[in-house]
C-alpha positions in Angstrom: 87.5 132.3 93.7 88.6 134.2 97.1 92.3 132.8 97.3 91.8 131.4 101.3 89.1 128.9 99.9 91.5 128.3 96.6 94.5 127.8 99.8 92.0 125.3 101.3 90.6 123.5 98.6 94.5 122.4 97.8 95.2 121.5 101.4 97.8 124.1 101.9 98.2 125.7 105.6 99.1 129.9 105.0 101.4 130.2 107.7 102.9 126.4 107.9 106.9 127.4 107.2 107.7 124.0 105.4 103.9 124.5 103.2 104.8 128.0 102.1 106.6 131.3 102.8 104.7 134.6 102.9 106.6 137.4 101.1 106.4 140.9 102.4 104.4 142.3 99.3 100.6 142.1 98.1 100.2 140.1 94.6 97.5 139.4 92.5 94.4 136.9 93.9 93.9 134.1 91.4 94.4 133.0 87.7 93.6 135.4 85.7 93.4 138.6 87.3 96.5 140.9 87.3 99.7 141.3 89.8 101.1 144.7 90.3 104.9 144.3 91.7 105.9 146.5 94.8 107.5 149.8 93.9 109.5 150.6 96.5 109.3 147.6 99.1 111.6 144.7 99.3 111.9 141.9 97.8 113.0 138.7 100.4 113.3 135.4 98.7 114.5 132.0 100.5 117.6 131.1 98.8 116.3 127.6 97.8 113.2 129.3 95.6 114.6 128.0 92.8 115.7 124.7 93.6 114.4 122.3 90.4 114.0 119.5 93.0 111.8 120.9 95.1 108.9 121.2 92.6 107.9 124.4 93.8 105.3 127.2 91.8 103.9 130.5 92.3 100.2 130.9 94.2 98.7 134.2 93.7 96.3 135.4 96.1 95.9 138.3 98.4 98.6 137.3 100.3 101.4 135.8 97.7 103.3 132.3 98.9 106.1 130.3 97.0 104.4 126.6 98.2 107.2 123.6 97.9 105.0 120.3 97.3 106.2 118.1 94.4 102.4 116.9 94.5 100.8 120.2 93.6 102.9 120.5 90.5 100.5 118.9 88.4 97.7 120.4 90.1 99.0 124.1 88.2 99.8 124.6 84.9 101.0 128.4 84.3 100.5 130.5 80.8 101.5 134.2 81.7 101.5 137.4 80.1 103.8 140.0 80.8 103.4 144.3 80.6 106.8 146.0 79.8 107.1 149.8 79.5 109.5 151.2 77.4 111.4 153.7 80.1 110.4 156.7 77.4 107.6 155.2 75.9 108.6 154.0 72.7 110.6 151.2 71.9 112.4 150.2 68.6 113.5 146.9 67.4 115.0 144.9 64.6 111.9 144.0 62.6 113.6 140.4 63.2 113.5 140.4 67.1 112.6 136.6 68.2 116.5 136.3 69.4 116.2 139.5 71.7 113.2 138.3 73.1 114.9 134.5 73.8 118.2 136.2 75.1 115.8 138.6 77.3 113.7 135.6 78.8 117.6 133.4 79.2 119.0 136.5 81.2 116.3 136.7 83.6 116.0 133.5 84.7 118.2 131.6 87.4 121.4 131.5 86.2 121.3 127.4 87.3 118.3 126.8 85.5 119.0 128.7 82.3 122.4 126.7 82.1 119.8 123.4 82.4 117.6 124.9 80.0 120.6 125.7 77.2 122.6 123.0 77.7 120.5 120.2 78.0 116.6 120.4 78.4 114.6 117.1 77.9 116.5 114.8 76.0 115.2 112.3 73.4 117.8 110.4 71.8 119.8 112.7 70.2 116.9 115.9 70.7 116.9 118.1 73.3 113.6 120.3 74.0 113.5 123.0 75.5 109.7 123.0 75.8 108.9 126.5 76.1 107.4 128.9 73.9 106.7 132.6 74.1 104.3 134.7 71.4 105.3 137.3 69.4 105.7 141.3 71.1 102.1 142.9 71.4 101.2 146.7 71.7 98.8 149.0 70.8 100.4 151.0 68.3 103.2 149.5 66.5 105.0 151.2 63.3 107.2 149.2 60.7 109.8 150.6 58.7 111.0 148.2 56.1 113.5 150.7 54.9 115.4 150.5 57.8 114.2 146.9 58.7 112.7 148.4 62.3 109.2 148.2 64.2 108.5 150.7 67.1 106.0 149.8 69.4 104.7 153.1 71.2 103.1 152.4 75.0 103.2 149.1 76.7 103.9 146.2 75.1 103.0 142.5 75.7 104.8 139.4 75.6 102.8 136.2 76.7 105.2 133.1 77.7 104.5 129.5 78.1 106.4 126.4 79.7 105.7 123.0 80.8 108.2 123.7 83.6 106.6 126.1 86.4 109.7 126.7 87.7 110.4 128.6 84.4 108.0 131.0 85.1 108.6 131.5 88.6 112.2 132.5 87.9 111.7 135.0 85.4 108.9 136.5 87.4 111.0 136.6 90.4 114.0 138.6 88.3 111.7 141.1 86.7 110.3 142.1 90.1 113.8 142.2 91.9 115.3 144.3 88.8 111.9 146.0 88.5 112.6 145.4 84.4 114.9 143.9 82.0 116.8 145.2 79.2 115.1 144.4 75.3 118.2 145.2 73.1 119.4 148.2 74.4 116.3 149.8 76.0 115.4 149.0 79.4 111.8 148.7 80.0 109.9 148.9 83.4 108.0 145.5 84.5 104.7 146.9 85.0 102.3 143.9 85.4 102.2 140.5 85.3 98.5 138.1 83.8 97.8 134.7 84.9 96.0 132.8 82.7 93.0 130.6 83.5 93.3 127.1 82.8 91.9 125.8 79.4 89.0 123.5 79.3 90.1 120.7 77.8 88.0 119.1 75.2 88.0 117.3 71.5 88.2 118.8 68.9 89.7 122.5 69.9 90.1 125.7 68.2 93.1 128.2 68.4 94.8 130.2 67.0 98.1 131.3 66.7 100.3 133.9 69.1 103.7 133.1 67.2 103.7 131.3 63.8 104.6 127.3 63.6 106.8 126.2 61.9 107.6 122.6 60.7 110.4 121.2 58.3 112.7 118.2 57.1 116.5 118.8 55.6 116.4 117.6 52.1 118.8 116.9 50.0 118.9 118.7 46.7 121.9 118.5 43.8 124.1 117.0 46.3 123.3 120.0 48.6 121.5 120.3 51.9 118.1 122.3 51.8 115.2 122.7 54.5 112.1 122.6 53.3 109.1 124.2 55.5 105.6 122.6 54.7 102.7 125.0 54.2 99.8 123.8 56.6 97.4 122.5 53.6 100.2 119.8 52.6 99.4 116.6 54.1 103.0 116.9 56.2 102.1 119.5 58.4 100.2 117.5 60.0 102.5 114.9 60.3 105.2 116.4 61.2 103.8 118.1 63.9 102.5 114.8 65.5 105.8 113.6 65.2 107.1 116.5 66.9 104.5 116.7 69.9 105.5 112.0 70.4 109.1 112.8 70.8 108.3 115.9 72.9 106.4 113.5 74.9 108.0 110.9 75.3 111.1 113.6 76.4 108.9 115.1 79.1 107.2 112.3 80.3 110.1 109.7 80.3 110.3 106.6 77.5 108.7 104.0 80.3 105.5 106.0 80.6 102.8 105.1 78.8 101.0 107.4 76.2 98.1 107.4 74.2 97.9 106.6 70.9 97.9 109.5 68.6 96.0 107.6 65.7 93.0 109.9 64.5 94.7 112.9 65.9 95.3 116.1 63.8 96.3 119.7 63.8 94.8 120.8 60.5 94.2 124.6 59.1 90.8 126.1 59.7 92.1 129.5 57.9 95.5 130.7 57.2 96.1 134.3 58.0 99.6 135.3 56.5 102.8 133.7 55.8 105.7 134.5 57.7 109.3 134.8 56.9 111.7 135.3 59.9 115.6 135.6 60.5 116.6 134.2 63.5 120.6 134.4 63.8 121.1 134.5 60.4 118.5 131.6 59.8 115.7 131.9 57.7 112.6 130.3 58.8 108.7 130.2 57.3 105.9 130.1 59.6 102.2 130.8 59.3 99.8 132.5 61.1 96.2 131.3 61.5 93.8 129.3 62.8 94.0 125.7 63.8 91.8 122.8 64.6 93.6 120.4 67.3 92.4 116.8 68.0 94.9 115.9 70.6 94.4 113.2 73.6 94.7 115.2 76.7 98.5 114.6 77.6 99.5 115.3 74.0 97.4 118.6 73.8 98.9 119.9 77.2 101.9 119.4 76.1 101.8 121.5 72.7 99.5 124.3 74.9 102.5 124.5 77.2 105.1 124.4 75.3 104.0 125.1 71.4 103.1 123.4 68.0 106.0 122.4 65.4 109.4 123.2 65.7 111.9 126.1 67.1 109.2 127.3 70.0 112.1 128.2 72.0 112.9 130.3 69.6 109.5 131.9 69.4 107.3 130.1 67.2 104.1 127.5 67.7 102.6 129.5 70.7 98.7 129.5 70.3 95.6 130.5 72.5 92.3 128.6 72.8 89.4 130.7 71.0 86.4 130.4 73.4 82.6 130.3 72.5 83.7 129.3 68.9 82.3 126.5 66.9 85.1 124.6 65.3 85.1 123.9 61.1 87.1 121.9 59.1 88.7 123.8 55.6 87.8 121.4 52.8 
């Protein structure tokens, strides 16, 4: 879709200065096509950009524009997926990386909102969300050494992030272009492109499958001692939990006087498990699995978990998946 007719179609005047603000680069056009940042012009940015209240979001086109309009914020929902370059092509990590990824995505955001984020989030009762997820690091040749309990990924690598808050995005996309990178661990590695994704068709029942693994769990209590227990997907709690999960992550976002639909008949069941996964995170153990899912979700429910994961810990890297397209859907047995 040529981005003047997208610009139109939401009502949007290009060169009104209270509709939008034309930056001094060329972007990407639409949803799924790629952005290149600038490599030697300037950057200019309003100093309001990131100012929560103003409910602002990134438009891609030909021409790029920050638009403020509370109104559109439902209108765009943002999944991106980010190119990093290692600065001399290879880049080696702790096999156990999920926290440098988190601290990388904390440090590049506005230092405001990433004090919001930490600190408090969505709160529901006593929980606080944080309601972002990213996947785990993606490249086209990756070595592990379990000796040394390392992984070097060799060329670029991807990392695909997801958020019910726009403004999330924006940030760190904004940061990585005006630092032209960002540091994972100790290797600084060049921002080289940026993916939009399109917008998921919504429909019941959908299959996907999993970019981090989910997780889900209860604190038992064992012996007089304190134990987590993670549930594999095939035990009826999985299930469970997860719907549990994705009300009070609702009812967080949304606020406790809206009304939702009722999750009765809903499921997120296995449709084949791919591997278990054991992960440190800060000195945490955590079990996930990888695989694919079959979700039955009303429409609020499944934007929510598509935005901002499945299970517990996404902020921490776990529950992101991706819609398989063209694929029939079958239950396991």
């Amino acid at each position: 879709m040529d981005f003047a007719l997208w610009i139109k179609a939401i009502n949007i005047t290009p060169n009104s200065p209270t509709g939008c603000m034309l930056l001094n680069y060329q972007l990407l056009s639409i949803a799924g096509r790629r952005f290149y940042p600038p490599s030697s012009r300037e950057l200019n940015l309003d100093q309001n950009t990131t100012d929560r209240s103003a409910g602002h979001f990134w438009a891609f086109g030909k021409a790029p524009f920050i638009i403020h309009s509370p109104k559109l914020k439902e209108r765009v929902r943002m999944r991106i997926k980010l190119t990093l370059e290692p600065q001399d092509g290879k880049l080696t990590l702790p096999i156990h990386y999920n926290h440098i990824v988190q601290s990388m995505i904390y440090s590049s955001l506005d230092e405001a909102l990433a004090e919001w984020l930490h600190e408090q989030g969505f709160v529901y009762k006593k929980r606080r969300f944080k309601l972002f997820t990213f996947s785990k690091l993606f490249g086209k040749k990756v070595k592990f050494d379990p000796k040394n309990g390392s992984i070097t990924f060799f060329g670029p690598i991807n990392l695909n992030i997801a958020s019910v808050e726009v403004e999330l995005l924006e940030s760190l996309a904004v940061h990585l272009i005006r630092s032209k990178g960002a540091k994972l661990g100790e290797k600084f590695c060049i921002f080289s492109a940026v993916e939009v994704e399109f917008p998921v068709e919504y429909k019941r029942p959908m299959l996907v499958k999993t970019l981090s693994p989910i997780t889900v769990y209860r604190t038992v209590e064992m012996n007089g001692r304190k134990k987590t227990y993670y549930f594999a997907p095939k035990e009826p709690e999985f299930n469970e939990l997860i719907l549990d999960n994705l009300r009070r992550k609702a009812i967080a976002f949304y606020g406790e006087d809206t009304p939702l639909p009722s999750l009765e008949g809903a499921y997120v069941i296995p449709v084949r498990i791919f591997k278990r996964v054991i992960t440190q995170f800060k000195g945490t153990v955590i079990i996930g699995w990888h695989g694919l899912f079959e979700m039955d979700l009303p429409k609020e429910f499944f934007s929510l978990a598509y935005d901002s994961g499945l299970g517990s810990k996404n902020s921490q890297g776990f529950g992101m998946v991706e819609a398989i397209k063209g694929k029939s859907v079958r239950k396991t047995t």
